[in-house]
KEKE-3310 file (N, C-alpha, C; in steps of 0.2 Angstrom, whole numbers, plus 5000, padded with zeros to 4 digits):
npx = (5377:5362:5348:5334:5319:5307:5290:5279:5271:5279:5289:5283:5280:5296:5305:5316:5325:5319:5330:5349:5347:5347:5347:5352:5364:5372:5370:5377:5390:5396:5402:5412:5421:5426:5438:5453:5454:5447:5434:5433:5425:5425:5435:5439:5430:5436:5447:5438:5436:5443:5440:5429:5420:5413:5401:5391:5398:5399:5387:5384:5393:5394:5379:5384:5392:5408:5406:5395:5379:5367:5354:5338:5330:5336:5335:5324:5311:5302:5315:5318:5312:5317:5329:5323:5309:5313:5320:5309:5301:5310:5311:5296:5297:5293:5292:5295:5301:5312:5320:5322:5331:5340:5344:5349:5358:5367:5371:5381:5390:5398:5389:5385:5381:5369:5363:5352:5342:5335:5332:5321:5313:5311:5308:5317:5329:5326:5325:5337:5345:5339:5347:5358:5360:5356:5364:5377:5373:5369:5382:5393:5389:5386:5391:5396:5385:5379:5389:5384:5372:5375:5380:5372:5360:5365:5367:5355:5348:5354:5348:5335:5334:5336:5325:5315:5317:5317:5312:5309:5316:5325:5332:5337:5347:5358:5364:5380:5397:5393:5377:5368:5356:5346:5333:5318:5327:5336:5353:5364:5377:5384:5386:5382:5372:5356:5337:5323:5309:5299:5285:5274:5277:5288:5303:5313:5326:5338:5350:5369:5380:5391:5388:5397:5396:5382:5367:5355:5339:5338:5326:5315:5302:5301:5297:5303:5320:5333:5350:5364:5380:5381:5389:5390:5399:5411:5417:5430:5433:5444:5442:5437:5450:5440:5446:5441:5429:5437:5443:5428:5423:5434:5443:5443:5428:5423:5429:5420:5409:5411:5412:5399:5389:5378:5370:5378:5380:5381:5393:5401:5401:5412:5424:5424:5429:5439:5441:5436:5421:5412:5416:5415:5398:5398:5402:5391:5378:5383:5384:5370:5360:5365:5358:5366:5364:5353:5347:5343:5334:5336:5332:5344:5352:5359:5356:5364:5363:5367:5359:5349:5356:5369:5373:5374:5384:5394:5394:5398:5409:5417:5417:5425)
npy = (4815:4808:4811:4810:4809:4813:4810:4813:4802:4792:4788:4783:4770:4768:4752:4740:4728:4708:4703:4696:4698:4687:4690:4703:4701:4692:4702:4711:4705:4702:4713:4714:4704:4707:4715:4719:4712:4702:4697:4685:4677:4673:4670:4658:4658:4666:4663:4658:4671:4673:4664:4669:4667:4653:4644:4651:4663:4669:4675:4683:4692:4702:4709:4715:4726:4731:4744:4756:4758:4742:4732:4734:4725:4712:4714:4709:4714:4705:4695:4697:4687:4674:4666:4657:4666:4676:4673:4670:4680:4690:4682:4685:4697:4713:4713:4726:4734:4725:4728:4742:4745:4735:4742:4755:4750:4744:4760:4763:4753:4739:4726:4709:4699:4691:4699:4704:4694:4693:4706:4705:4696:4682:4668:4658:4663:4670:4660:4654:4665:4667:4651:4653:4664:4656:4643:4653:4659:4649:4641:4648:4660:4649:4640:4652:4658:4657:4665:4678:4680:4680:4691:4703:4701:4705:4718:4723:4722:4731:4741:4741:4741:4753:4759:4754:4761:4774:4777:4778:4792:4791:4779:4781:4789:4781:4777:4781:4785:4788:4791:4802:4810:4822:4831:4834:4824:4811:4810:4803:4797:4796:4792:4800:4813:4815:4814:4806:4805:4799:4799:4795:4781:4776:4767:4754:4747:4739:4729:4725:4712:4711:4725:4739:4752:4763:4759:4762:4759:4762:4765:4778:4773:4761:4752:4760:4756:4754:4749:4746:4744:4735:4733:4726:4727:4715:4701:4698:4711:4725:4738:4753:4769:4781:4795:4805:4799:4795:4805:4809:4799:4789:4777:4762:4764:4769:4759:4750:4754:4757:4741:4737:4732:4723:4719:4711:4699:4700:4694:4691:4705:4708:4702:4707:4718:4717:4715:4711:4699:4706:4719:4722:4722:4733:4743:4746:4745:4757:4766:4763:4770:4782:4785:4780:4764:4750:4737:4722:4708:4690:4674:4665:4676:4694:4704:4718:4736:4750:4764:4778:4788:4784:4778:4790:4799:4792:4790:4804:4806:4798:4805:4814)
npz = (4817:4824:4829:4839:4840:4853:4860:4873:4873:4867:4875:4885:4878:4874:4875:4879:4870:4872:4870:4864:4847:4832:4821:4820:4824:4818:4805:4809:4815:4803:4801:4810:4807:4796:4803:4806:4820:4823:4834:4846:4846:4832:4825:4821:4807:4799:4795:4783:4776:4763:4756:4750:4739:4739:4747:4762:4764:4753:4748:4759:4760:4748:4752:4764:4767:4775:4779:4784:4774:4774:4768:4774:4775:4780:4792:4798:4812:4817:4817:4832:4840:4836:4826:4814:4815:4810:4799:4790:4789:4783:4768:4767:4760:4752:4734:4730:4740:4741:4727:4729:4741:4738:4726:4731:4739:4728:4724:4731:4733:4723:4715:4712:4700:4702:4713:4702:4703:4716:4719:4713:4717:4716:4723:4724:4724:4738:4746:4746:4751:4763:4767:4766:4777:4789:4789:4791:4803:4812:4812:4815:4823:4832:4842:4851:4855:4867:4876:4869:4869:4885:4887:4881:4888:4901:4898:4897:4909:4916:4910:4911:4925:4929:4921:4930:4940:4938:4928:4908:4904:4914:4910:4897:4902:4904:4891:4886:4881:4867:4864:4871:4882:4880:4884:4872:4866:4861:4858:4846:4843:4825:4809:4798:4796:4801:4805:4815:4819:4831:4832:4839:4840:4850:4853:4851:4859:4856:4864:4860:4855:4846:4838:4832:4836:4839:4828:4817:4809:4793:4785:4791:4791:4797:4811:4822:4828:4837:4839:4848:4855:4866:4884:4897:4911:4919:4929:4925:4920:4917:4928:4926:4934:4942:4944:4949:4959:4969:4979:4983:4988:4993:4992:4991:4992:4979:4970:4973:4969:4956:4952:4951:4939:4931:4943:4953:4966:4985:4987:4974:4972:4980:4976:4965:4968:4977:4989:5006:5009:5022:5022:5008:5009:5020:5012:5002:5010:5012:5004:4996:5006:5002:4992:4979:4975:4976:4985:4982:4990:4987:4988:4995:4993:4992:4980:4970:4963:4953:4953:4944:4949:4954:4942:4933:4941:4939:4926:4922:4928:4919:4909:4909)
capx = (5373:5356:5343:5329:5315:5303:5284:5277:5270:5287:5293:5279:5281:5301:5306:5322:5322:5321:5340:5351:5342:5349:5347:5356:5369:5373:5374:5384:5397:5399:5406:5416:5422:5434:5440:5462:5457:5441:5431:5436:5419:5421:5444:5438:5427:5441:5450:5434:5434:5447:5436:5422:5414:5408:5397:5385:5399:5399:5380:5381:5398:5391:5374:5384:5399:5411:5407:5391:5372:5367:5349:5334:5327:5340:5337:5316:5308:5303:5321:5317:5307:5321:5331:5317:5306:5318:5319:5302:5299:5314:5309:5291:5300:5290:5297:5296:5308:5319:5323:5321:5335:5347:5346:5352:5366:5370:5373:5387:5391:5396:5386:5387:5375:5364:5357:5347:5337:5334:5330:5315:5309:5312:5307:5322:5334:5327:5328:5344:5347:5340:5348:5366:5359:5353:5371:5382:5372:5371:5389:5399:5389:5379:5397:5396:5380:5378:5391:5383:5366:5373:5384:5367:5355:5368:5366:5347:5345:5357:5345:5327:5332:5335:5317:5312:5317:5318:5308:5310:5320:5330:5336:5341:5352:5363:5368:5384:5396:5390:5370:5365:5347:5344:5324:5315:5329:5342:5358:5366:5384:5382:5392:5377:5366:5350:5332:5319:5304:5296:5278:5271:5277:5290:5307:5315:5333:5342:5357:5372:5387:5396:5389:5405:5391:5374:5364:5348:5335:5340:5319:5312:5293:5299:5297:5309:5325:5341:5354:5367:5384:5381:5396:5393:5406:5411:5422:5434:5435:5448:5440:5442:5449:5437:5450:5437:5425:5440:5443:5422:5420:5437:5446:5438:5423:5425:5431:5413:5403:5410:5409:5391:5388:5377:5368:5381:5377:5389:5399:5405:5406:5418:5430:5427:5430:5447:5438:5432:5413:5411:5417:5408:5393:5395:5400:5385:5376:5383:5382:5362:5361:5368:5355:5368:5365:5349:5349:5337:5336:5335:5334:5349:5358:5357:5360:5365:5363:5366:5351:5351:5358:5374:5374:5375:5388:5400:5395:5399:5417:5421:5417:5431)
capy = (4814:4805:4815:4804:4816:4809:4814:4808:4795:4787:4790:4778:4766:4764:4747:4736:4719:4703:4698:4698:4698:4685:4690:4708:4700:4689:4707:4715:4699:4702:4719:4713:4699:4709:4720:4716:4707:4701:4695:4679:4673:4673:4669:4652:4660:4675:4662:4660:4677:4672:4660:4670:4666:4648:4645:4658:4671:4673:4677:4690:4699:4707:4713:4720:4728:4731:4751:4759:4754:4738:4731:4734:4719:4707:4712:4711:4715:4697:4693:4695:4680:4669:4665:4658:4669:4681:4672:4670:4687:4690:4680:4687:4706:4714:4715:4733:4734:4724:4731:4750:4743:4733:4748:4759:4747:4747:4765:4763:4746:4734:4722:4703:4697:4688:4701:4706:4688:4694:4713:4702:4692:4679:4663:4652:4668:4673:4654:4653:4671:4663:4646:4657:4667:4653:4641:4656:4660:4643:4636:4651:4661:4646:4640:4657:4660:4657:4671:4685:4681:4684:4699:4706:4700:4709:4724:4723:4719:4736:4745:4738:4745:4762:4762:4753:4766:4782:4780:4780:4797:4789:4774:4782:4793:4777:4778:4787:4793:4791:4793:4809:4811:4830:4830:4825:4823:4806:4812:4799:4798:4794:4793:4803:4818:4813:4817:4800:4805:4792:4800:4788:4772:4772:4764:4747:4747:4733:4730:4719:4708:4713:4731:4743:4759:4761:4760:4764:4756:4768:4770:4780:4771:4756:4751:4763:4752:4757:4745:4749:4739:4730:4734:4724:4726:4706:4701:4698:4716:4728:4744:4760:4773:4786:4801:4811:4798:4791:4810:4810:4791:4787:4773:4757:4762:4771:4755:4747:4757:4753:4737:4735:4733:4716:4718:4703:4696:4702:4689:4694:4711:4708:4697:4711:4726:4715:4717:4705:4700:4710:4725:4724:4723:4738:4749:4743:4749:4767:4767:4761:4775:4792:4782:4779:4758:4748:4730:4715:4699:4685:4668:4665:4680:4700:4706:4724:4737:4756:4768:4780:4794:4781:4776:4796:4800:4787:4793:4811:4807:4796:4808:4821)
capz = (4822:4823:4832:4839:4845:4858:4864:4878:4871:4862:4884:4888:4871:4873:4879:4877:4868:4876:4872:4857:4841:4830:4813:4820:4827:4812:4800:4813:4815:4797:4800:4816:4806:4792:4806:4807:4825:4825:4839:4845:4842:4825:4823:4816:4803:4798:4785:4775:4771:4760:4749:4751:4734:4739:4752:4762:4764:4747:4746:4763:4761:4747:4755:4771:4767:4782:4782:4778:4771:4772:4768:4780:4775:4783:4801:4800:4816:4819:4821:4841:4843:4832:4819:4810:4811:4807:4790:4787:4788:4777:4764:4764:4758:4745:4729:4729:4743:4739:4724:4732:4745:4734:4724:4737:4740:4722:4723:4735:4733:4715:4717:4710:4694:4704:4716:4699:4705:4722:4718:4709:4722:4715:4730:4724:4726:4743:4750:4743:4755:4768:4770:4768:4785:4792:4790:4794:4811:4818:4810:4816:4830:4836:4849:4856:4857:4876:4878:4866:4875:4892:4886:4880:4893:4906:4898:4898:4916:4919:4905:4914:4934:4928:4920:4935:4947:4936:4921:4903:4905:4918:4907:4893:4904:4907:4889:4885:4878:4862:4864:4874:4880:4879:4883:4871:4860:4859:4851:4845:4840:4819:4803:4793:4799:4800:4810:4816:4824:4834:4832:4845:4840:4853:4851:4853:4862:4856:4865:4852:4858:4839:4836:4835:4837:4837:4821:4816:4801:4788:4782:4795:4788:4798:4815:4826:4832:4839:4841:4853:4859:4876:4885:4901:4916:4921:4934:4921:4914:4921:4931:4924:4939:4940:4948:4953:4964:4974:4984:4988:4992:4996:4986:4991:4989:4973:4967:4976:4966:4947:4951:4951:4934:4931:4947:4957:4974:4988:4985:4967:4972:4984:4971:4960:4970:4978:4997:5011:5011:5027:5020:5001:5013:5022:5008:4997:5014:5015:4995:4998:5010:4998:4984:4974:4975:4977:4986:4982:4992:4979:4990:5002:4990:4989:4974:4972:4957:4954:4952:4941:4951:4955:4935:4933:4944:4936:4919:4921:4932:4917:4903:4915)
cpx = (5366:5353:5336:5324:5310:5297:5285:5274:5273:5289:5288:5281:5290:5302:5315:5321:5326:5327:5342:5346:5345:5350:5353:5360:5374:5377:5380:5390:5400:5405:5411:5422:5430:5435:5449:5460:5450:5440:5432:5430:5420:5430:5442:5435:5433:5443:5444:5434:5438:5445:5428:5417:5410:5406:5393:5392:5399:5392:5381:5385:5395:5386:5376:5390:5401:5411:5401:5384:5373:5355:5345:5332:5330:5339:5328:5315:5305:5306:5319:5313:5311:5323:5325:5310:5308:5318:5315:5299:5303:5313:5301:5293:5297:5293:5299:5301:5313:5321:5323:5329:5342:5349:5352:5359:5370:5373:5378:5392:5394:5393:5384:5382:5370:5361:5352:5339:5334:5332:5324:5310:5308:5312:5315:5329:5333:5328:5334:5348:5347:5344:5356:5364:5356:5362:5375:5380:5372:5379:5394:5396:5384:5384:5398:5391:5378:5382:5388:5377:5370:5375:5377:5360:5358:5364:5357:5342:5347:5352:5335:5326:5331:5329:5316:5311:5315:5312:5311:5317:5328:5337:5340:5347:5360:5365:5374:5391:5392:5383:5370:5358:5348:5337:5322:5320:5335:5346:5363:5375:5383:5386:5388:5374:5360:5345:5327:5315:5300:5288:5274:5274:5284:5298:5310:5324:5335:5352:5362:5379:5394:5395:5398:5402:5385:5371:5357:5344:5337:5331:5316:5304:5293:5300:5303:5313:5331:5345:5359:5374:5383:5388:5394:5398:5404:5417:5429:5438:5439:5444:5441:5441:5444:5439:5445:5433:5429:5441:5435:5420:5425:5437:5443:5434:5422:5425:5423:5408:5405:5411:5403:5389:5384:5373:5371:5377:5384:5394:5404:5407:5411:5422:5429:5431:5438:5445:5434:5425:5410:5410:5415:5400:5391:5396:5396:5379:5377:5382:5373:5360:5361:5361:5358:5368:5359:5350:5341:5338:5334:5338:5339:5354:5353:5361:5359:5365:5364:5360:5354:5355:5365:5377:5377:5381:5393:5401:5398:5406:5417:5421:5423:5434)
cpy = (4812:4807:4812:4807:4813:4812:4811:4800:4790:4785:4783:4772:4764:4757:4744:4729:4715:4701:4701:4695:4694:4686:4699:4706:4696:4693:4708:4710:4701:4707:4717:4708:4700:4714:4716:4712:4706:4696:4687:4674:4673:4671:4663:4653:4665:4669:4660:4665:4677:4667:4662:4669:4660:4649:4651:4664:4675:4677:4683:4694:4702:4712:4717:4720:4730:4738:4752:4758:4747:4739:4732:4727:4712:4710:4716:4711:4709:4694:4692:4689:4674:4670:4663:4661:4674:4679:4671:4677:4691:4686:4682:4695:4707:4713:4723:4735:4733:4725:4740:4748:4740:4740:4755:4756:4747:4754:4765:4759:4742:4731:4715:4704:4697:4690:4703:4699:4690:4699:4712:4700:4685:4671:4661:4656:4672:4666:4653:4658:4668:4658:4649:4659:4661:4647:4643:4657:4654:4639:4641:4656:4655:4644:4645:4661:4661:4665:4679:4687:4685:4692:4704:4705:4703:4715:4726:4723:4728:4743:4744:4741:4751:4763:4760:4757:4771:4783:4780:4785:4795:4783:4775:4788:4791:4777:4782:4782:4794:4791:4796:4808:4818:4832:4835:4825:4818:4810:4807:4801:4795:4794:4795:4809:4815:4814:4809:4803:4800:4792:4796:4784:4771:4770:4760:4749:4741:4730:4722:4720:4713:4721:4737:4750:4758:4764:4757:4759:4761:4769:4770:4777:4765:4756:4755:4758:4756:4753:4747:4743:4739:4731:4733:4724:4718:4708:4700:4706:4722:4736:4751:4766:4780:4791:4804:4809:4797:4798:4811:4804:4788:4780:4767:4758:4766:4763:4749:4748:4754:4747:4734:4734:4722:4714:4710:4703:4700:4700:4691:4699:4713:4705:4704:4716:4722:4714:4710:4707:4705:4719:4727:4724:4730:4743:4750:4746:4756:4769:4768:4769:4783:4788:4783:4771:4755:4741:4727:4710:4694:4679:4669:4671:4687:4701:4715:4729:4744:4758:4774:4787:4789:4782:4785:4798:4796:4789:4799:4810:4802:4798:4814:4820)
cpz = (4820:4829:4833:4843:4846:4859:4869:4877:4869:4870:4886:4885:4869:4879:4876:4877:4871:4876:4868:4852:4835:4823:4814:4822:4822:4807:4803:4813:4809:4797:4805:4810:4799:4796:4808:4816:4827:4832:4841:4842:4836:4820:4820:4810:4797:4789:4780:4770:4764:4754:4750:4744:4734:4747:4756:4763:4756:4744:4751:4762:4754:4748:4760:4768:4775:4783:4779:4778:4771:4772:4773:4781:4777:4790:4801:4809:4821:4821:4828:4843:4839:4828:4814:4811:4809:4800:4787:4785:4782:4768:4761:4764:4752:4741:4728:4731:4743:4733:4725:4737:4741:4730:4727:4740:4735:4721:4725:4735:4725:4718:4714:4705:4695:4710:4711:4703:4712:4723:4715:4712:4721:4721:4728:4729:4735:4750:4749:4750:4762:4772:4773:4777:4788:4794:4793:4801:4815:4816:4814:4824:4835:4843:4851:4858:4864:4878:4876:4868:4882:4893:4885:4884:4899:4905:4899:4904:4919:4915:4910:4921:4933:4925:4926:4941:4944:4931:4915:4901:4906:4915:4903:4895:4904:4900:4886:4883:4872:4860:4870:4874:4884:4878:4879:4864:4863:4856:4852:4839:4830:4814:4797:4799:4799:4807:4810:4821:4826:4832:4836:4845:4846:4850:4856:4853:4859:4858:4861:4854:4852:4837:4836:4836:4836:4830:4823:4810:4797:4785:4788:4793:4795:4806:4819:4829:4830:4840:4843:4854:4864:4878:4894:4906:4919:4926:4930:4919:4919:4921:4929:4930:4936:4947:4951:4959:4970:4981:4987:4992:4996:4992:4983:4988:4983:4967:4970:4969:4960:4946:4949:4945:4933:4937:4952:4963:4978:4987:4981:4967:4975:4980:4968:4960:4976:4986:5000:5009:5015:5025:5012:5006:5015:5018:5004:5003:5013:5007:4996:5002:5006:4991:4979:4971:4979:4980:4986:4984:4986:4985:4994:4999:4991:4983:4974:4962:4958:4950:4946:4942:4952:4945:4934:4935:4941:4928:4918:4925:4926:4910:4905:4907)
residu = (UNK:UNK:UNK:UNK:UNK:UNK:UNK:UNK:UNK:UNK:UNK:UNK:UNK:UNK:UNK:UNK:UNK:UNK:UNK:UNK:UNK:UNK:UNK:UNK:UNK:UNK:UNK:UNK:UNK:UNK:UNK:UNK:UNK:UNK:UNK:UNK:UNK:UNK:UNK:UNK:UNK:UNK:UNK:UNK:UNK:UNK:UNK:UNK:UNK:UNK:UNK:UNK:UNK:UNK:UNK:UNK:UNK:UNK:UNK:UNK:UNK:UNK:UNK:UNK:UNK:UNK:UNK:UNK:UNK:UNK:UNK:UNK:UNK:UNK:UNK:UNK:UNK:UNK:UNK:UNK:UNK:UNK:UNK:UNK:UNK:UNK:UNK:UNK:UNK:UNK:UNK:UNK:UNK:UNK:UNK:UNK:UNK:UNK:UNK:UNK:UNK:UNK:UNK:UNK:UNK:UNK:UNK:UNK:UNK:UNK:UNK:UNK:UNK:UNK:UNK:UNK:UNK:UNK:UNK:UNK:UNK:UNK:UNK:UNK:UNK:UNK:UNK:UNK:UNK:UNK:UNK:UNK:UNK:UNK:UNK:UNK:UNK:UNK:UNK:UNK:UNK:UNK:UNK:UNK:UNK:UNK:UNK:UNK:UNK:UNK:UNK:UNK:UNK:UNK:UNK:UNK:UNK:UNK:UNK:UNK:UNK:UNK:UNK:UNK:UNK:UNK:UNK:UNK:UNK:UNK:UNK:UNK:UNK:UNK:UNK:UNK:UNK:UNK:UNK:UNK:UNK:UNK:UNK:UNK:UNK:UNK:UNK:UNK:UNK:UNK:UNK:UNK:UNK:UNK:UNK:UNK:UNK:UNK:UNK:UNK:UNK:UNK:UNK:UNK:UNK:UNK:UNK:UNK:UNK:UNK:UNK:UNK:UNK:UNK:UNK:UNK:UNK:UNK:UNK:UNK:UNK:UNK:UNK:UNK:UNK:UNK:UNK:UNK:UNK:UNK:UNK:UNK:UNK:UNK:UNK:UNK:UNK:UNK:UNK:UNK:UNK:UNK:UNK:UNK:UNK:UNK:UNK:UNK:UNK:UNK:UNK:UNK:UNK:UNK:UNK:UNK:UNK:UNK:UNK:UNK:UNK:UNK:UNK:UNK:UNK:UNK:UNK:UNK:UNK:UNK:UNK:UNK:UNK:UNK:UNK:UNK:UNK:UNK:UNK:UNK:UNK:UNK:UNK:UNK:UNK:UNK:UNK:UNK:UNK:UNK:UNK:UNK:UNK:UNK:UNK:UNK:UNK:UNK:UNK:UNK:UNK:UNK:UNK:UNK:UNK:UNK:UNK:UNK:UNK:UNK:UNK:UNK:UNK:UNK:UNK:UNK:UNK:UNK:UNK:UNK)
# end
């Protein structure tokens, strides 16, 4: 468990970052990537790993193994504004660090010859680090990047209303199962015990197309971030029945409400939820009405979202 203890001023001070973060989405694919059925973004990548000693996988699969520690210094803070600056900041990493850090991977890890050069600081060796992360993220997730963006910008929009209407408090209510907000404490589902006080500075949501759970910086010293799987609902994605709302709402609209995921237009919610236009309408009205469902005109469109009393409701009938 990861215990993420809040003030008030961490309450004011969390936000959630602009999109996907390319330099974390990079590590994480690594971890996706030797998984027996990895993500399709990355089925053309899969037979490298089978010659992973030329070219950049053979420089990152040693730094990120597929379970466990990985370096802090590959997913800098910077990341969020690009790839490059994401590497620019990665290559200005102390020395101290990054032999503090390989070290710590070393413990858990064998580790090739030539991290001694890079645990030095060595420019040649952290350009060298670089160009690998820079190759592998535009060669292998640059063709799906459009989709790991929208996947992560969905969820961002569904993470932004809930503060909008409720508050900080409110937003982080919408995560679940595996992160719990227990005021002022986050618990977070984790593969280690550990405690992260905010102390003011707040903490940075990062929602990640590839994450398989959420993970944390491992040195509390640095910027608080939490990275999180995005788990948008699409009109693609099959409904999970939630037994318990369909006796209070009645089936339909049961099936209204767990649509809404993605803020759609009437329209979409109507295709999703299987129903005429006329009749997504009105039960998006009597929904609007119990305030489990907010409506925004947008141009010739409404677009429709749940609050975080609706989000709530759906979470607790689907933790039954």
């Amino acid at each position: 468990m990861l215990r993420v203890h809040f003030t008030a001023a961490d309450l004011v001070r969390t936000r959630v970052s602009d999109g996907a973060d390319p330099l974390w989405e990079t590590v994480l694919s690594l971890h996706r990537l030797r998984d027996r059925r990895p993500d399709p973004a990355l089925a053309a990548c899969r037979r490298a790993c089978k010659g992973a000693g030329r070219g950049p996988l053979g420089m990152l699969l040693p730094l990120v193994p597929q379970y466990g520690y990985f370096p802090d210094f590959l997913t800098p803070p910077e990341g969020t504004a690009g790839v490059e600056h994401g590497l620019e900041a990665l290559m200005s990493t102390p020395r101290t660090r990054l032999r503090s850090e390989l070290t710590a991977l070393g413990g858990r890890n064998p580790l090739p010859s030539w991290t001694s050069s890079l645990a030095d600081g060595e420019p040649a060796a952290l350009r060298r680090l670089a160009r690998c992360v820079r190759t592998y993220h535009h060669g292998t997730l640059g063709p799906s990047w459009p989709r790991i963006s929208s996947c992560a910008n969905t969820d961002r929009a569904l993470r932004l209303h809930a503060l909008r209407q409720g508050g900080a408090e409110a937003m982080l209510r919408t995560y679940g199962p595996s992160m719990r907000w227990r005021a002022p404490v986050l618990e977070v589902v984790y593969p280690v015990d550990r405690d992260l006080h905010l102390d003011g500075r707040g903490l940075l949501l990062v929602p990640s197309y590839f994450a398989r759970s959420p993970v944390s910086l491992a040195d509390t010293a640095l910027p608080p971030t939490l990275v999180y799987p995005a788990r948008p609902r699409t009109a693609d994605d099959t409904p999970r029945t939630h037994k318990g709302l369909a006796p209070l709402l009645g089936h339909t609209r049961a099936a209204v409400l767990q649509a809404l995921g993605g803020d759609p237009t009437t329209t979409e919610l109507a295709r999703r939820a299987g129903v005429s236009l006329s009749s997504a309408s009105e039960h998006a009205a009597v929904l609007r009405g119990a305030g489990l469902v907010s409506s925004v005109r947008q141009s010739n469109a409404v677009r429709h979202a749940l609050t975080p009393l609706g989000s709530a409701l759906l979470r607790e009938d689907g933790d039954r």
